[in-house]
VEXDREN-2710 file (C-alpha; in Angstrom, 1 decimal):
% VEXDREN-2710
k/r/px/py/pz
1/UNK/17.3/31.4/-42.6
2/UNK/20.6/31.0/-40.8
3/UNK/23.5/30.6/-42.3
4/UNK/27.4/30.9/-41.5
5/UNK/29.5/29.9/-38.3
6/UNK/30.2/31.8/-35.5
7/UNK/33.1/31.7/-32.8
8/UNK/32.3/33.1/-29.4
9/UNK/33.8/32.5/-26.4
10/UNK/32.0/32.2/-22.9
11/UNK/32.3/35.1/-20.3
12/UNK/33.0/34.6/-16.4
13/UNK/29.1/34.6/-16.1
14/UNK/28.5/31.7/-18.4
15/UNK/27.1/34.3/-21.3
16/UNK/27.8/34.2/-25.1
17/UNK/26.7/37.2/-27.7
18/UNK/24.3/36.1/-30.6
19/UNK/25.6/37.0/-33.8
20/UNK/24.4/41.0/-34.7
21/UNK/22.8/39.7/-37.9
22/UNK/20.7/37.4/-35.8
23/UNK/19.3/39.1/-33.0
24/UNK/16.5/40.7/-34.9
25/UNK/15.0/37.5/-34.7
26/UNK/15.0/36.7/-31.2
27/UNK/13.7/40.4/-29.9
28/UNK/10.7/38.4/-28.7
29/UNK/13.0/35.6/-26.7
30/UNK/14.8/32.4/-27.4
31/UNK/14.4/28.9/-26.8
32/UNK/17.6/26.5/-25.7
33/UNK/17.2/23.3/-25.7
34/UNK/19.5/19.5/-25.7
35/UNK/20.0/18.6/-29.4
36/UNK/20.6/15.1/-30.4
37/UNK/24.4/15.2/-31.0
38/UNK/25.6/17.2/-27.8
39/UNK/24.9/20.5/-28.8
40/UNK/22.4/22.8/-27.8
41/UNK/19.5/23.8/-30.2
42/UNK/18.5/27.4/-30.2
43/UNK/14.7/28.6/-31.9
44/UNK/12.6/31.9/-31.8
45/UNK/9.7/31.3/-29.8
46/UNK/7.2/31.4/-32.8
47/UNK/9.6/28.3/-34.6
48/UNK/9.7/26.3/-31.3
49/UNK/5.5/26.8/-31.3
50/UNK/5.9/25.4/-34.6
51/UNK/8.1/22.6/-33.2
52/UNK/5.3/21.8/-30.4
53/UNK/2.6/22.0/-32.9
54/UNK/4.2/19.3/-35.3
55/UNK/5.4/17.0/-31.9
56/UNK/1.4/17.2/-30.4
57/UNK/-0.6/16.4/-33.5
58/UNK/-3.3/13.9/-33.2
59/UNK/-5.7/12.6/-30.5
60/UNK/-3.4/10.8/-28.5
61/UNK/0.1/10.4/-28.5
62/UNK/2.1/7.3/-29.0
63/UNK/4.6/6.3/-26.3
64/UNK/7.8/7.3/-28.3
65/UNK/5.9/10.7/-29.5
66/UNK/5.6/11.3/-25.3
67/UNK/9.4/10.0/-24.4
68/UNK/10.6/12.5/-27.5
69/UNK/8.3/15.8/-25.7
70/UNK/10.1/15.0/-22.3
71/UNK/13.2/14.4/-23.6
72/UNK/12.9/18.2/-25.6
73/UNK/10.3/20.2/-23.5
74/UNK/11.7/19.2/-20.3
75/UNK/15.2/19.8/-21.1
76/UNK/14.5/23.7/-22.5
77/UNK/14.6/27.1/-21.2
78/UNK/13.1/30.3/-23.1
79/UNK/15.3/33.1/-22.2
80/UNK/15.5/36.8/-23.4
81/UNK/19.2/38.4/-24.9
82/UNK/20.5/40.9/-22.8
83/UNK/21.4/44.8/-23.4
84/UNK/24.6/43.7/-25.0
85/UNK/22.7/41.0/-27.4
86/UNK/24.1/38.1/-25.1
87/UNK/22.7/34.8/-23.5
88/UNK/23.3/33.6/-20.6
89/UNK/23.5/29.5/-21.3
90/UNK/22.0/27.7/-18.5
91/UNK/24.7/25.3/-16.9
92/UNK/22.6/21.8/-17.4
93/UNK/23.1/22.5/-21.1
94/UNK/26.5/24.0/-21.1
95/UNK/27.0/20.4/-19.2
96/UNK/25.2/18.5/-21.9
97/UNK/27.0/19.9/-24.8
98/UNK/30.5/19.9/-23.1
99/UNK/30.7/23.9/-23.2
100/UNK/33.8/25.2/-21.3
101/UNK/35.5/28.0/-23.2
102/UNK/35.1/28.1/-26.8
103/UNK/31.9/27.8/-28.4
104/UNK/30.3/27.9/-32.1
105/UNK/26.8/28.9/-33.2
106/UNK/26.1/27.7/-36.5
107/UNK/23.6/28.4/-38.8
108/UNK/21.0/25.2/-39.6
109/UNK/18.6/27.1/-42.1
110/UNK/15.5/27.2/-39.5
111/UNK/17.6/27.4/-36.2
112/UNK/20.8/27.4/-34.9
113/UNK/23.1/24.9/-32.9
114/UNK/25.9/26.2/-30.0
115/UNK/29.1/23.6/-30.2
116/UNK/32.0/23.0/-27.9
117/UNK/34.3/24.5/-30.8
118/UNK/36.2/20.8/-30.3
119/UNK/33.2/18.8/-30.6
120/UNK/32.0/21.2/-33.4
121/UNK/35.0/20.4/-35.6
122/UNK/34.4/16.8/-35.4
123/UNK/31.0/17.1/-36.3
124/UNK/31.5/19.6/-39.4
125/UNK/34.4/17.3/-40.6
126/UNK/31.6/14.3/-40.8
127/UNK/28.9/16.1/-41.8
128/UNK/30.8/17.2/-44.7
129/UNK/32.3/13.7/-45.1
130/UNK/28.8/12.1/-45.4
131/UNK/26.5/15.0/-47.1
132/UNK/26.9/13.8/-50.4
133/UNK/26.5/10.7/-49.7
134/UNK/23.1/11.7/-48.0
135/UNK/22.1/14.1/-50.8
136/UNK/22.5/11.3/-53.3
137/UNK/20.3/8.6/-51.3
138/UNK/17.1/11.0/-51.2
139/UNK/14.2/10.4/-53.2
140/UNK/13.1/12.8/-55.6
141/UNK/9.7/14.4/-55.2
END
């Protein structure tokens, strides 16, 4: 599970460091990807099989189920962490999620997300703002 937020800035060569408590996790590689709110979405391999399994179920796919794999699959880039424990973010999703300088990984229990630090503040301050309001609209199982 992750947990926690993490301030990083980008190098010169467009790298960022993972957080030390989280690298065991990725020793077999990582998968980037666009996330639906500007940010970019960050998996171990073995989750994002997981992901694919769950997106590719059945014996044929509906048209939305086929826009949603091109819109993820197509957009993502397995990558391995350097020596140091650091990434080198590709630049079409450094453009997507508006990464310049400062950036934030934060934990989202199964994966993590990398912010603009800006655009990350905006979204905590909502997400905050509305989570009760969320928790208290779910049905009970």
């Amino acid at each position: 599970m992750f947990l926690g937020e993490y301030n990083y800035k980008i190098d010169e060569k467009g790298r960022i460091p993972l957080p030390p408590k989280f690298r065991a996790e990725f020793r077999d590689g990582i998968v980037l990807a666009t996330g639906a709110e500007n940010c970019i979405l960050v998996y171990s391999p073995a989750q994002w099989k997981i992901l694919a399994e769950n997106l590719t179920t059945g014996p044929v796919l509906s048209s939305k189920m086929r826009k949603l794999n091109r819109a993820l699959f197509a957009t993502a880039f397995h990558l391995n962490l350097d020596g140091q424990g650091r990434i080198a973010l590709p630049m079409p999703l450094r453009q997507y999620a508006g990464i310049t300088s400062d950036v934030v990984i934060a934990g989202a229990n199964i994966y993590l997300e990398i912010w603009d630090k800006q655009a990350w503040e905006l979204e905590k301050a909502e997400s905050q703002a509305q989570s009760w309001q969320i928790i208290e609209t779910m049905e009970k199982h």
